[in-house]
C-alpha positions in Angstrom: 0.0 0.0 0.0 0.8 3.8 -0.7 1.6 6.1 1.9 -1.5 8.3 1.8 -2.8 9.4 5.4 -6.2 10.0 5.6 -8.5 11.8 8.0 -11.1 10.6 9.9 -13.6 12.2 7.1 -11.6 10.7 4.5 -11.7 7.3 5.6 -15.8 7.7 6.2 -16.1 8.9 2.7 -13.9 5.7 1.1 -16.1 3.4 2.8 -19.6 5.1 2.3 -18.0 4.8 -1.3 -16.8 1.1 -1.3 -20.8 0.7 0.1 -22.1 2.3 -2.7 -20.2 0.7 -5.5 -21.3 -3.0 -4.2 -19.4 -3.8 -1.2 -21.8 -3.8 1.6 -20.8 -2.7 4.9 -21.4 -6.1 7.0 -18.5 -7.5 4.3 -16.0 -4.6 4.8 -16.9 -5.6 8.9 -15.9 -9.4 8.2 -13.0 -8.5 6.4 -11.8 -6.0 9.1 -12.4 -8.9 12.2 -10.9 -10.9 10.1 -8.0 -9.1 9.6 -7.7 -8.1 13.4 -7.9 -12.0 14.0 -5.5 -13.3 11.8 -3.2 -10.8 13.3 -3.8 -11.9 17.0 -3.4 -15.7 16.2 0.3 -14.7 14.5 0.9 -13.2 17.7 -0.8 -15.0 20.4 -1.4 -18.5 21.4 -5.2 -19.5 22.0 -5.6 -18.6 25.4 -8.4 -16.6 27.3 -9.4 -12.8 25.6 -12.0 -10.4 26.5 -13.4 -8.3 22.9 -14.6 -5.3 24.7 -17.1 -4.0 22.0 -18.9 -0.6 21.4 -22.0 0.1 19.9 -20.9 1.3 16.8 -19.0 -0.1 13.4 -15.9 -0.3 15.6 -17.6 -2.7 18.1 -19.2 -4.6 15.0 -15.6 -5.5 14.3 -15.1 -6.8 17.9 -18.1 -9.4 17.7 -16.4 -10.8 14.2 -13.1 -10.9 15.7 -14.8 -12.3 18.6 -16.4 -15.2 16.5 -13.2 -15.8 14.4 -10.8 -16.5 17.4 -13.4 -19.2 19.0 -13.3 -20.7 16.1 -9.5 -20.9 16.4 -9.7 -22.1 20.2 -9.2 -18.9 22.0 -11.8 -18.8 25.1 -13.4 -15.6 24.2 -15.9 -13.5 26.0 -17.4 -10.1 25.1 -17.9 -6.9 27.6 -20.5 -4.8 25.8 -20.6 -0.7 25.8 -24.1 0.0 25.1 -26.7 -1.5 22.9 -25.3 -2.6 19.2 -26.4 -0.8 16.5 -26.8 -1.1 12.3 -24.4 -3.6 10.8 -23.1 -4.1 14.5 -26.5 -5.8 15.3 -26.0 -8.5 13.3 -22.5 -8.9 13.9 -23.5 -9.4 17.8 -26.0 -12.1 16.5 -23.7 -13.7 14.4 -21.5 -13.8 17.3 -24.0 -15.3 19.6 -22.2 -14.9 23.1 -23.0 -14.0 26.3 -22.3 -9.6 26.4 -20.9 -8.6 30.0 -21.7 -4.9 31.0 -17.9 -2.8 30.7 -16.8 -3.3 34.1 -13.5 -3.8 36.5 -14.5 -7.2 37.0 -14.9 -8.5 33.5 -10.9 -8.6 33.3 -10.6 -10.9 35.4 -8.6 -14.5 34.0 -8.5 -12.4 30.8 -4.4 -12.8 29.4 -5.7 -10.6 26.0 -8.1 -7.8 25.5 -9.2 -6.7 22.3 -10.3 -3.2 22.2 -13.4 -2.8 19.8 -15.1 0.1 21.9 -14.1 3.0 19.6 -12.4 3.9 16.8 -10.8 7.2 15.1 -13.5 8.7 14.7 -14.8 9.4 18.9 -14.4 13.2 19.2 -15.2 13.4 23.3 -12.9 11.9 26.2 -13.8 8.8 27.6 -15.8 8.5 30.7 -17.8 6.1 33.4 -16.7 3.0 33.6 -14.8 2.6 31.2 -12.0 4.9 31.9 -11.7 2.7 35.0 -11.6 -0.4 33.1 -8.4 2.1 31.2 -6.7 2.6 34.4 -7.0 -1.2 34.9 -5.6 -2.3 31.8 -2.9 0.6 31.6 -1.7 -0.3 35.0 -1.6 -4.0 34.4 0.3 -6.2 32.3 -2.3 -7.6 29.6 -1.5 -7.6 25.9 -4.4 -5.2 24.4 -4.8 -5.2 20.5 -6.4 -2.2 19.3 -9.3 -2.4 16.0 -8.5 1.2 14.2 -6.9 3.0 17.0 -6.9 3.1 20.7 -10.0 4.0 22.2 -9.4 7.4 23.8 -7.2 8.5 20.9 -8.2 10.9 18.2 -8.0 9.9 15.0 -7.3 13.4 13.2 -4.4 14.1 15.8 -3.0 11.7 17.8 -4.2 13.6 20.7 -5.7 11.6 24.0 -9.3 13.3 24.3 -9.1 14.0 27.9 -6.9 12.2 30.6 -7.5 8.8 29.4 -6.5 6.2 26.2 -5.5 2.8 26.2 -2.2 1.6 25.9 -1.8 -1.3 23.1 0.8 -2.8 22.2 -0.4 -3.8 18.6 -3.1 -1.6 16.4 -4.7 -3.3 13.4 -5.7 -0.4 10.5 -7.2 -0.6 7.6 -6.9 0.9 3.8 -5.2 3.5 4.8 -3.1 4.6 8.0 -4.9 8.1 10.2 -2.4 10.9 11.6 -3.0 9.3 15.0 -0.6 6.3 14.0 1.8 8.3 13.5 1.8 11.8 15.8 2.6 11.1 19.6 1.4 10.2 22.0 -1.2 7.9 20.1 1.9 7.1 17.9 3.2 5.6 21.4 -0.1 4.5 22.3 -0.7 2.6 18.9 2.3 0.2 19.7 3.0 -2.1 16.7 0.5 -0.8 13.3 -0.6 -3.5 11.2 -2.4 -2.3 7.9 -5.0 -4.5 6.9 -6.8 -4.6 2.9 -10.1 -5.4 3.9 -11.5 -5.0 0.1 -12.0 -1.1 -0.3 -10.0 -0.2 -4.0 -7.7 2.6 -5.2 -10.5 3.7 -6.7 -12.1 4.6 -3.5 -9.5 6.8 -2.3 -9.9 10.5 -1.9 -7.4 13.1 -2.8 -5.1 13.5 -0.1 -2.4 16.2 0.6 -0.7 14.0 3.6 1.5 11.2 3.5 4.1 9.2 5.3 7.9 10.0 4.8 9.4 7.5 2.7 12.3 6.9 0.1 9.3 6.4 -3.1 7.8 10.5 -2.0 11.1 12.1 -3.4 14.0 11.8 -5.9 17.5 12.2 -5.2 19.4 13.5 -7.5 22.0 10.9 -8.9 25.1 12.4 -10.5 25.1 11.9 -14.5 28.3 10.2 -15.5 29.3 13.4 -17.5 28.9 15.3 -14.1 31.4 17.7 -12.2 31.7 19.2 -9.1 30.2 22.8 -9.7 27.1 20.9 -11.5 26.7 19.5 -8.5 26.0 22.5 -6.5 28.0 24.5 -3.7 26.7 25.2 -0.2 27.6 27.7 2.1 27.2 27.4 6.2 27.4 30.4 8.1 29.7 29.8 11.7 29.3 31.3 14.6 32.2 32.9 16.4 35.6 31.3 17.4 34.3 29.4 21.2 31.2 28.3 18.6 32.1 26.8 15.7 31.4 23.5 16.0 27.7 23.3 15.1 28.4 24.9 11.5 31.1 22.4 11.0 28.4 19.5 11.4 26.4 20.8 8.9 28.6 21.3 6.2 30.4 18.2 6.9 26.5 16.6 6.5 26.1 18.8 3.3 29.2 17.5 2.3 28.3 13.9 2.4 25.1 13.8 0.7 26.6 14.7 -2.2 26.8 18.5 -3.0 29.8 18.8 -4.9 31.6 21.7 -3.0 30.8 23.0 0.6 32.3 26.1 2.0 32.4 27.4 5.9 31.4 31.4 5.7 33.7 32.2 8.7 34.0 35.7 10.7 37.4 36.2 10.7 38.2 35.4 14.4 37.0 31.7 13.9 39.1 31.1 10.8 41.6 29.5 12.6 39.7 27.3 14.5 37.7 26.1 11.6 40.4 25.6 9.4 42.2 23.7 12.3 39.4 21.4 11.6 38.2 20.6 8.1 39.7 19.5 4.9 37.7 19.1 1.9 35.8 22.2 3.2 36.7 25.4 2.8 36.7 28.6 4.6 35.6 32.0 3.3 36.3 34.5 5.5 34.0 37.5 6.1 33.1 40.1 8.4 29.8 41.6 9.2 26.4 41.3 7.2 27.9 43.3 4.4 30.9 40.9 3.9 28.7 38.4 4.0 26.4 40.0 1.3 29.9 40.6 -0.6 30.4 37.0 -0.3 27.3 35.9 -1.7 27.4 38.2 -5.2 28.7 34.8 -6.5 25.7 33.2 -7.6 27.8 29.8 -7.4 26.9 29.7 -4.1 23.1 28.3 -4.1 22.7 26.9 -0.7 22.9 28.5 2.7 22.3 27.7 5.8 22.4 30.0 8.6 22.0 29.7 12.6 23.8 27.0 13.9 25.8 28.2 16.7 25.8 31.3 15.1 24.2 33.2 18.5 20.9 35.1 19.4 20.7 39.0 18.6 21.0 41.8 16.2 24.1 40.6 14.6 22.3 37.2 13.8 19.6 38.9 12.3 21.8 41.0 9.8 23.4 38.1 8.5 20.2 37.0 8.1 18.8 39.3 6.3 21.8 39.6 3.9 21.5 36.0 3.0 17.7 36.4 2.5 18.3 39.4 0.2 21.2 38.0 -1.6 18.8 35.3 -2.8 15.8 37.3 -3.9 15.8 37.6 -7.6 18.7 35.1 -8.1 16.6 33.4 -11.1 16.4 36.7 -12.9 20.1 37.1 -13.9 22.1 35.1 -16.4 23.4 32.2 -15.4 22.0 32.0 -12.0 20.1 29.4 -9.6 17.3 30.3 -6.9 19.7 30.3 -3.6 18.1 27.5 -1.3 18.2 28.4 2.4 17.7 26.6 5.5 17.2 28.8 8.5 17.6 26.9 12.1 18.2 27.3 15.7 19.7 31.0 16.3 18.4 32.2 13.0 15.1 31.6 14.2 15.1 32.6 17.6 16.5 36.1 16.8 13.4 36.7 15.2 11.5 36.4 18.1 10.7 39.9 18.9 9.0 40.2 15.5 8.9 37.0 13.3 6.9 39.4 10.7 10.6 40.5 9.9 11.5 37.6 8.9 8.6 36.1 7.0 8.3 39.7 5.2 12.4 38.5 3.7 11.5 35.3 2.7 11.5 35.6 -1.7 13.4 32.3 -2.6 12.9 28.7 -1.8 13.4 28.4 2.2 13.1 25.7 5.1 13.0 26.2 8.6 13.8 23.6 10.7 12.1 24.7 14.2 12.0 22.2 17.3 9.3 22.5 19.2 10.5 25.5 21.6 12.2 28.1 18.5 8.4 27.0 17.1 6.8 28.8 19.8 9.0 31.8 19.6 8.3 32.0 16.2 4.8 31.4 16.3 3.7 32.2 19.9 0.6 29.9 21.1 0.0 28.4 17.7 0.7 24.8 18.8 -1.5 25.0 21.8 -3.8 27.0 19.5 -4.3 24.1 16.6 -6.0 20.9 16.7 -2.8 19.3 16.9 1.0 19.3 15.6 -0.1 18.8 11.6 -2.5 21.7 11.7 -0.2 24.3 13.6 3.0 23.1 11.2 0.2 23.7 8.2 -0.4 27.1 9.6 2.7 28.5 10.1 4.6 27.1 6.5 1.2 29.6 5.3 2.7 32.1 7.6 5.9 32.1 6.7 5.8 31.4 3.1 8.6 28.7 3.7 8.7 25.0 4.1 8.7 24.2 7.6 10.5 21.4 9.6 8.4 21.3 12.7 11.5 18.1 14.7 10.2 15.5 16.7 10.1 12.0 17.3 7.3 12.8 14.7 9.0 15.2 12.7 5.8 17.1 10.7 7.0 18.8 7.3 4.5 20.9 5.6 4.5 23.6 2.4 2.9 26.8 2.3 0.1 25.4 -0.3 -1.0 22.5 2.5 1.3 19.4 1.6 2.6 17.8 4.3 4.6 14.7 5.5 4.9 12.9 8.7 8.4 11.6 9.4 8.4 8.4 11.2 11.3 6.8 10.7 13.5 8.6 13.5 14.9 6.6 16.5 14.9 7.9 19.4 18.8 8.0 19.5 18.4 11.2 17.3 17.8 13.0 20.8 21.1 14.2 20.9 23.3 17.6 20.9 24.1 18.7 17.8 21.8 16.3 15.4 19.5 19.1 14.1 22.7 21.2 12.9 23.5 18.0 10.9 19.8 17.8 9.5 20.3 21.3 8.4 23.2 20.7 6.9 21.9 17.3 4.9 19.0 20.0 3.6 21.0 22.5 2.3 23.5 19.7 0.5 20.1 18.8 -1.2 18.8 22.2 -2.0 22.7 22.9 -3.5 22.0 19.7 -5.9 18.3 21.2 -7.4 15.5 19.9 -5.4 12.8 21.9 -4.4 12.3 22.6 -0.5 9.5 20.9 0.2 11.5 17.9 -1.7 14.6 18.5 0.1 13.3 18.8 3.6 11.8 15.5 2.9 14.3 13.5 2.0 16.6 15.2 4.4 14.4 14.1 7.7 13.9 10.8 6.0 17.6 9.7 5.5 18.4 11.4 8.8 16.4 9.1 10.4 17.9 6.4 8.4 21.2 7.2 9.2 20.6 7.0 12.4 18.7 3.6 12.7 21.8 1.8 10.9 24.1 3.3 13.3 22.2 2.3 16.8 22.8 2.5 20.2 26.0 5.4 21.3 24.8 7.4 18.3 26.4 11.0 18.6 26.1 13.9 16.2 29.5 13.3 14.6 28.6 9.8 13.6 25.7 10.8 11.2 27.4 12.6 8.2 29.7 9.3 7.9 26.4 6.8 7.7 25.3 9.1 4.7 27.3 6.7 1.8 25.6 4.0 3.6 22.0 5.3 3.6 23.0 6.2 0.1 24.2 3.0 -1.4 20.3 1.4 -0.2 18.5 3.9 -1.8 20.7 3.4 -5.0 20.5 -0.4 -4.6 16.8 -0.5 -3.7 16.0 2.0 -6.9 
């Protein structure tokens, strides 16, 4: 299957679809319990399980998967949420079992629980008795499989309506996998995802502008055999002064690596010992000030900046800022000349705090901003607490900005000014360490150097970051990454 994500409303409308084409509902339902079942008994020895059911489609599931893993010797009993309704109805007679009222007690000898009481679609927090029966199970030690996603999860955002969701440790899904399997905490929640076919076609599918990051939603850009270094780009990283220097090193060292074919260190003159003390195939430019800077960048060979890494918070900062920002605009109009890509992180971001208007009013040319989630709020102050969840307020503020932005996570959310957007989910959580985003940064602006687009770029950056980082393991540090880059390399060239 593809990686489209689909809303809650999306999914709704491919199944009302799949219904009205010929596939009726109660066979989509079999196929789902069927699906849920054949992963349990993959997993799971027959032993005694508890299908806690709702009323809706989501506990019509539960009675098939119910019926399916008797008939594979599991010792199954049902705990009922309310009276069964529609296609749900029947499912309950088909099953034909005793239905326990949701309760503490009905746990009791269970060693699996299925949970069939809601799916993506419940927009209110959970209350009564079940959230007690939650508590229960949380704090315990039974295996729960979820049908869809954890009840008390929602489906649009990952978010836990209220104080209470269940824990799973495996989530069956069908056609299509929902922003809450991969946004924390119902990422977390979700435990293993299974996507299931349960009949509904291609055809059904909706237009989508959300997918999962993967290798198949971007290109990189091979090297023609005729090719030569200046074809292949040449990216410029802006350093910090001399006592920090080491986070722009990182992220030309990254740019370096992923294949732009030259990489330069823009240094102010006190740190160009320091940096030259350290790098090889880099170079160092010297300048001074935001208007050696701008003299640096009249050659239009240069068509990849980054800028903030260790390069400190304040007026200065913002200067150099603006002269990279301005040294880009109209690039594409004069001979010769490529649209300077530029990847703004960490101080570069944060300087703009005071007025982020001043820095959204410079953006002209293609630009990413790679924000964790604190530099996010500085930028855009309240907008995460604000949104419906991490997707919308990363939507939002690439609209704001006019720029690509890199909202970094374990569930890294990359979204365009036009509404296309990408959830990373590849990243270990190894990645948390010092210096890793300056690499990132660096791997985004070797890409931008070589001719792909932000959005592109930022893409395949986060994805092959993540990458990097999972063939490495445990001990990772920043320095490692850069030099796993020929190996992330050689599987995307050997897996097309």
């Amino acid at each position: 299957m593809s990686g489209e994500i689909l809303t809650v409303e999306q999914m709704a409308r491919a199944d009302a679809d799949t219904a009205a084409s010929g596939t009726s509902v109660l066979t989509l339902m079999e196929n789902a319990g069927k699906a849920v079942a054949d992963a349990v008994t993959a997993r799971f020895a027959p032993c005694p399980v508890l299908v806690l059911c709702g009323p809706g489609n989501n506990g019509g599931d539960g009675y098939v998967v119910a019926r399916l893993l008797a008939a594979q010797g599991f010792e199954v009993r049902t705990a009922a949420l309310g009276v069964p309704k529609g296609e749900a109805a029947i499912m309950a007679r088909q099953w034909g079992g005793a239905r326990l009222p949701i309760a503490p007690g009905v746990l009791e000898d269970a060693q699996l629980v299925v949970d069939g009481l809601f799916g993506a679609g419940l927009s209110r927090p959970l209350e009564g008795a079940v959230v007690k029966l939650v508590r229960l199970l949380n704090a315990g030690a039974i295996p729960v499989v979820a049908i869809d996603v954890p009840s008390g999860v929602a489906g649009d955002s990952g978010a836990v309506l209220g104080d209470h969701a269940i824990q799973a440790r495996l989530t069956v899904t069908f056609f299509r996998k929902k922003p809450a399997h991969l946004l924390l905490p119902g990422r977390v929640l979700c435990g293993e995802v299974v996507l299931a076919d349960i009949g509904i076609p291609d055809s059904a599918l909706p237009s989508v502008n959300l997918f999962e990051n993967s290798a198949g939603r971007w290109s990189y850009p091979w090297p023609r055999l005729d090719a030569h270094k200046y074809a292949r780009g040449h990216a410029v990283v802006l350093s910090g002064p001399a006592h920090a220097t080491g986070a722009a090193r990182l992220a030309a060292r990254a740019a370096l690596r992923i294949g732009a074919g030259l990489v330069s260190v823009a240094s102010p003159e006190d740190a160009a010992d320091v940096n030259a003390a350290h790098l090889t195939a880099i170079m160092i430019k010297v300048f001074s000030g935001a208007k050696g800077l701008a003299d640096l960048l009249q050659d239009r060979r240069l068509n990849a900046v980054v800028a903030g890494p260790g390069l400190g918070v304040g007026g200065e900062t913002r200067e150099l800022v603006g002269a990279v920002l301005a040294s880009g605009a109209g690039a594409s109009a004069q001979a010769g000349a490529t649209i300077r890509g530029v990847v703004l992180d960490a101080d570069a971001l944060t300087s703009f705090q005071a007025d982020p208007d001043a820095l959204f009013a410079r953006i002209r040319n293609p630009a990413v901003l790679t924000p964790h989630a604190g530099e996010f709020e500085r930028l855009f102050p309240h907008l995460l607490d604000e949104s419906a969840g991490k997707l919308e307020a990363a939507r939002t503020a690439a609209a704001r900005a006019g720029a690509v932005v890199l909202l970094k996570g374990p569930d890294t959310v990359i979204a365009a000014p036009d509404g296309m957007a990408v959830i990373n989910a590849n990243a270990p959580p190894t990645l948390a360490t010092a210096g890793a985003g300056d690499v990132l940064a660096g791997m985004i602006a070797g890409l931008l150097a070589q001719g792909m687009d932000a959005f592109s770029a930022a893409c395949a950056g986060a994805w092959m970051h993540g990458d990097a980082a999972g063939r490495f393991g445990p001990g990772l540090i920043a320095e490692d990454l850069p030099d796993m880059l020929p190996e992330v390399l050689a599987g995307l060239r050997d897996h097309g």
